[in-house]
C-alpha atoms as an extended CHARMM CRD file, in Angstrom:
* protein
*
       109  EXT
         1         1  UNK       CA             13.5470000000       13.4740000000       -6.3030000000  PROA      1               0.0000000000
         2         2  UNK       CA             12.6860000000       15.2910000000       -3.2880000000  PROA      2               0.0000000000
         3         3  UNK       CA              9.6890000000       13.6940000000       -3.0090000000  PROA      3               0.0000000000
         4         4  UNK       CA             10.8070000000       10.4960000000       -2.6850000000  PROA      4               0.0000000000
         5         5  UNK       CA             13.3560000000       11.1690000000        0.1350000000  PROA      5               0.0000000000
         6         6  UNK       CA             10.7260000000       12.9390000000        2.3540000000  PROA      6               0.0000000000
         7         7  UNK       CA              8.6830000000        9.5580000000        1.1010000000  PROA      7               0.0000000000
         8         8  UNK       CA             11.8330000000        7.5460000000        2.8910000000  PROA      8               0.0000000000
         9         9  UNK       CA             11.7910000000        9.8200000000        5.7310000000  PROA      9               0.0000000000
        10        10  UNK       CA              8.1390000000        8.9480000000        6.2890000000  PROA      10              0.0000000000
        11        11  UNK       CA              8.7340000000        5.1920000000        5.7830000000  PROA      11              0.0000000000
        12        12  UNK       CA             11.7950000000        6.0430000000        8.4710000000  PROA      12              0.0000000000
        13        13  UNK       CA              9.4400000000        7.8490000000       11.1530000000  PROA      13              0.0000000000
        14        14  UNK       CA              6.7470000000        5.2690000000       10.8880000000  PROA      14              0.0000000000
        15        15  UNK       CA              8.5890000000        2.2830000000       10.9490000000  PROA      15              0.0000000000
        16        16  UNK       CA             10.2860000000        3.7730000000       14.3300000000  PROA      16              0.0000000000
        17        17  UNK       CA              7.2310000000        4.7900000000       15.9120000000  PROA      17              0.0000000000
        18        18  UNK       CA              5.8510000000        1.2750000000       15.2150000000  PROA      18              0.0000000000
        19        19  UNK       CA              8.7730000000       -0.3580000000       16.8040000000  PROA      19              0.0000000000
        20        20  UNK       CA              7.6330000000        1.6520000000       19.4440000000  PROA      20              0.0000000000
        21        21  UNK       CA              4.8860000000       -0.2230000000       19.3100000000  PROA      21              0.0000000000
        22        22  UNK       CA              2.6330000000        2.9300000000       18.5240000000  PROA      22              0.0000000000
        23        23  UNK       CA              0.6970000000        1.1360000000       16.0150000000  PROA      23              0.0000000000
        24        24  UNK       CA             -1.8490000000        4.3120000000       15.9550000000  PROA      24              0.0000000000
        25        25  UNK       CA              0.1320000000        5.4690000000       12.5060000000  PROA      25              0.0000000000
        26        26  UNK       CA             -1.3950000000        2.2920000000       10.6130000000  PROA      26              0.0000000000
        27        27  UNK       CA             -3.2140000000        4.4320000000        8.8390000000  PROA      27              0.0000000000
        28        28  UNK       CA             -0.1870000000        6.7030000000        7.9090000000  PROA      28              0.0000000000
        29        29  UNK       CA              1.2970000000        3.5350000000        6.5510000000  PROA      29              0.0000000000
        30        30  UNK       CA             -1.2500000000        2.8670000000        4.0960000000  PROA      30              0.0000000000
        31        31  UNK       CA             -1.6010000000        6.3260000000        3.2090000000  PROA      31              0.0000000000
        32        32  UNK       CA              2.2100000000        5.8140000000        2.4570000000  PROA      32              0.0000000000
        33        33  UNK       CA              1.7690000000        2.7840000000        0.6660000000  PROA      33              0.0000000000
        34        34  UNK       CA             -0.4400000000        4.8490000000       -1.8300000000  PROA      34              0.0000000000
        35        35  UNK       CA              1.2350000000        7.2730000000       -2.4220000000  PROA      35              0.0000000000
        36        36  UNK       CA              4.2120000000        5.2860000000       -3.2390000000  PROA      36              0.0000000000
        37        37  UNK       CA              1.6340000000        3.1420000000       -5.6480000000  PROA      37              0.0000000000
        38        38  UNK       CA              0.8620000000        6.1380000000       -7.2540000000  PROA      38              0.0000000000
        39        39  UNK       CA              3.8440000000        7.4760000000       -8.0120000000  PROA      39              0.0000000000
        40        40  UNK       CA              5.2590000000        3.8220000000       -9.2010000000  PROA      40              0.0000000000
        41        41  UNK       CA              2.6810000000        5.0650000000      -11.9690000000  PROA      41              0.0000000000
        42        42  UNK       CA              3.9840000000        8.1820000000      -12.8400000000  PROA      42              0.0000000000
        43        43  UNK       CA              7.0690000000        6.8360000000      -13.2470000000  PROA      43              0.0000000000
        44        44  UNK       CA              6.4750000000        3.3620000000      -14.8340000000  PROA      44              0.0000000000
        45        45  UNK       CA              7.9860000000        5.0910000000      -18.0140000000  PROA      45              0.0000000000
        46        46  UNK       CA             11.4440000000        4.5190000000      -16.5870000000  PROA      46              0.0000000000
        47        47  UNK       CA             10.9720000000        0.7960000000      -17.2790000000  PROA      47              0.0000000000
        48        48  UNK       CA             12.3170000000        1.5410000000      -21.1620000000  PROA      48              0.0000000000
        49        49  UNK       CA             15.2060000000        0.1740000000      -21.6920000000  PROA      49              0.0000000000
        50        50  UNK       CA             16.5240000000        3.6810000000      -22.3700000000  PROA      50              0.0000000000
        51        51  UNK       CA             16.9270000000        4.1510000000      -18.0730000000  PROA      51              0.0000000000
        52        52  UNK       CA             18.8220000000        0.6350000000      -18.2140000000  PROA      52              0.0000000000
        53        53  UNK       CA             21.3060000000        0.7520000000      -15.3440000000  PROA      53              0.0000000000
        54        54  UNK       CA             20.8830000000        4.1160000000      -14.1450000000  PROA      54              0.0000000000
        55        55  UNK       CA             19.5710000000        5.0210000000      -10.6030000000  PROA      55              0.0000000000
        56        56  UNK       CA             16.0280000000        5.9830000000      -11.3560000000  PROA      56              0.0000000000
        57        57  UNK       CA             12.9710000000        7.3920000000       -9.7970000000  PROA      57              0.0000000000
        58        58  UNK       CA             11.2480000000        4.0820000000      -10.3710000000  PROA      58              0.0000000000
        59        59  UNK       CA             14.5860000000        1.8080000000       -8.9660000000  PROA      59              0.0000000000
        60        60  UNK       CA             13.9240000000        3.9560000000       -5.3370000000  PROA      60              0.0000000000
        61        61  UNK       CA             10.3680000000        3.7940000000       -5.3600000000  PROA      61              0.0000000000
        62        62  UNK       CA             10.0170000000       -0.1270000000       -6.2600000000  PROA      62              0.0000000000
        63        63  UNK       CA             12.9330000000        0.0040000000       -2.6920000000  PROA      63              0.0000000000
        64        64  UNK       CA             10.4150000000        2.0310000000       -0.6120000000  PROA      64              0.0000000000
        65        65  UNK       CA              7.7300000000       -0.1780000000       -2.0290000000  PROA      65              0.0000000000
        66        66  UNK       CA              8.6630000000       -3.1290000000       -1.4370000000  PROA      66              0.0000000000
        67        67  UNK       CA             10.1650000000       -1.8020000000        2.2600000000  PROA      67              0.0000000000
        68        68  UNK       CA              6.6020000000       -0.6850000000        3.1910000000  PROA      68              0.0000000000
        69        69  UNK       CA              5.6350000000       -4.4060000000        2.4370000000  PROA      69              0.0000000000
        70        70  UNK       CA              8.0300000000       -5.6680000000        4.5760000000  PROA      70              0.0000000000
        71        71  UNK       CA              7.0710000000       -3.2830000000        7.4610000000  PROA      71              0.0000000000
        72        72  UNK       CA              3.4500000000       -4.2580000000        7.3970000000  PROA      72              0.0000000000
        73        73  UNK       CA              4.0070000000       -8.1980000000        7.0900000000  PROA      73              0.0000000000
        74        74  UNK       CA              6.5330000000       -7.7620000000       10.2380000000  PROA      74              0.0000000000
        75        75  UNK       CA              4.2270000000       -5.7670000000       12.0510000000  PROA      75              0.0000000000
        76        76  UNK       CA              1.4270000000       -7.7020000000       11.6040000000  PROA      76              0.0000000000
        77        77  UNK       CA             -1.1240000000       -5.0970000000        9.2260000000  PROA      77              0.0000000000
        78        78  UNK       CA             -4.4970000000       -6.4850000000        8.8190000000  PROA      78              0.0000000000
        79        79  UNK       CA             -6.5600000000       -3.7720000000        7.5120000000  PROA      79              0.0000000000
        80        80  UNK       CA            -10.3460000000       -5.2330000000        7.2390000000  PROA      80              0.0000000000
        81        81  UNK       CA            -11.4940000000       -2.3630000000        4.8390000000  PROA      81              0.0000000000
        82        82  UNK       CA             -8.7190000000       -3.4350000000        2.2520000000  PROA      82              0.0000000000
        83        83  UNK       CA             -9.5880000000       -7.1350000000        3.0090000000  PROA      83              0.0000000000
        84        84  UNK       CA            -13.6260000000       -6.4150000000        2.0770000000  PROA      84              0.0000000000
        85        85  UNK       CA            -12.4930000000       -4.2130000000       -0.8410000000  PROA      85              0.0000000000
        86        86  UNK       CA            -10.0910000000       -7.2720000000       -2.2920000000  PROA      86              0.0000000000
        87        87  UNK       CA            -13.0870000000       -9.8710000000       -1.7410000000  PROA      87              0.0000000000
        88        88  UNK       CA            -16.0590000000       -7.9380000000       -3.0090000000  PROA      88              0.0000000000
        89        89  UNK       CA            -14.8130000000       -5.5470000000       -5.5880000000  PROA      89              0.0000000000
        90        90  UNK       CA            -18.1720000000       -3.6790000000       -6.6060000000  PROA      90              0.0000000000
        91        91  UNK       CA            -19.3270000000       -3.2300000000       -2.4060000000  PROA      91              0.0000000000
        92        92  UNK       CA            -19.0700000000        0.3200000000       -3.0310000000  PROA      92              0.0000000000
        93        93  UNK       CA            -21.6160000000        0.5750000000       -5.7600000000  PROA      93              0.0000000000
        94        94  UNK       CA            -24.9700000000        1.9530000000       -5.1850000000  PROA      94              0.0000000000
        95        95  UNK       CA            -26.7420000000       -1.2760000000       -6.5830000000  PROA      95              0.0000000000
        96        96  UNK       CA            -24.9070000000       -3.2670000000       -4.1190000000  PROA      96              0.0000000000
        97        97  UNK       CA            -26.3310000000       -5.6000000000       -1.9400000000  PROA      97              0.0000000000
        98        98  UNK       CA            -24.8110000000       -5.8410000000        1.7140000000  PROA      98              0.0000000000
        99        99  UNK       CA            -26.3390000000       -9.7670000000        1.7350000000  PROA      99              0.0000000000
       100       100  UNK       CA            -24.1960000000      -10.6870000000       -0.2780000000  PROA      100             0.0000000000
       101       101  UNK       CA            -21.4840000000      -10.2160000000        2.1590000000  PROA      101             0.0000000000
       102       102  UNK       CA            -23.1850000000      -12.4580000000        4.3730000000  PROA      102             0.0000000000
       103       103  UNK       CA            -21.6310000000      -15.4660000000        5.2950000000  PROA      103             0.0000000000
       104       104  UNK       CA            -24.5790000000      -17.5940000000        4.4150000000  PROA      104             0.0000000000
       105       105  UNK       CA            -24.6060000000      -16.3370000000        0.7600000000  PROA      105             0.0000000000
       106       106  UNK       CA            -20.4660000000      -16.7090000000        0.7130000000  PROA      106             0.0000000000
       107       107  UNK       CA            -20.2690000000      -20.0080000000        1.8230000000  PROA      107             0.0000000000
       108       108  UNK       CA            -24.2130000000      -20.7680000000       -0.3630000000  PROA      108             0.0000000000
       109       109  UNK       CA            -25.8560000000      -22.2390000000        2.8640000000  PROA      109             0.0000000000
């Protein structure tokens, strides 16, 4: 439980200093975002309907979650090594081939 308020008080610290327009903690942010990913994991067993209508672990981190979303669409995030990752899955496998990034072979010219 801890964890997840020190998790808010990062969120908190980051979200002034980029309204500070310090946007040299971008890569705080999406250190942030993972962890919160991560621990969305770990607790994805609180989605039984056992936890139905109590304040979970889950309940705060799907908040924080969806808060950190928020934060990066308002501050504009664009993050090209998550963009190349999302558009060419396997690029960090050794049999890859970097032409196929090209924008000849993307666009088949």
């Amino acid at each position: 439980m801890k964890q997840i308020e020190s998790l808010f008080d990062t969120y908190n610290k980051l979200y002034e200093e980029l309204d500070n327009d310090n946007y040299d903690v971008e890569d705080e942010v999406y250190e942030l975002e993972d962890e919160v990913r991560l621990l969305l994991d770990e607790y994805s067993f609180q989605d039984e309907p056992m936890f139905e209508n109590q304040e979970t672990e889950l309940i705060k981190l799907r908040k924080l979650n969806s808060l950190v979303k928020e934060m990066k669409q308002e501050f504009d995030f664009y993050n090209e090594e998550a963009e190349l990752d999302m558009m060419f899955p396997n690029r960090h496998d050794d049999d890859f081939d970097e032409d196929d990034m090209s924008w000849r072979n993307v666009f088949g010219e």
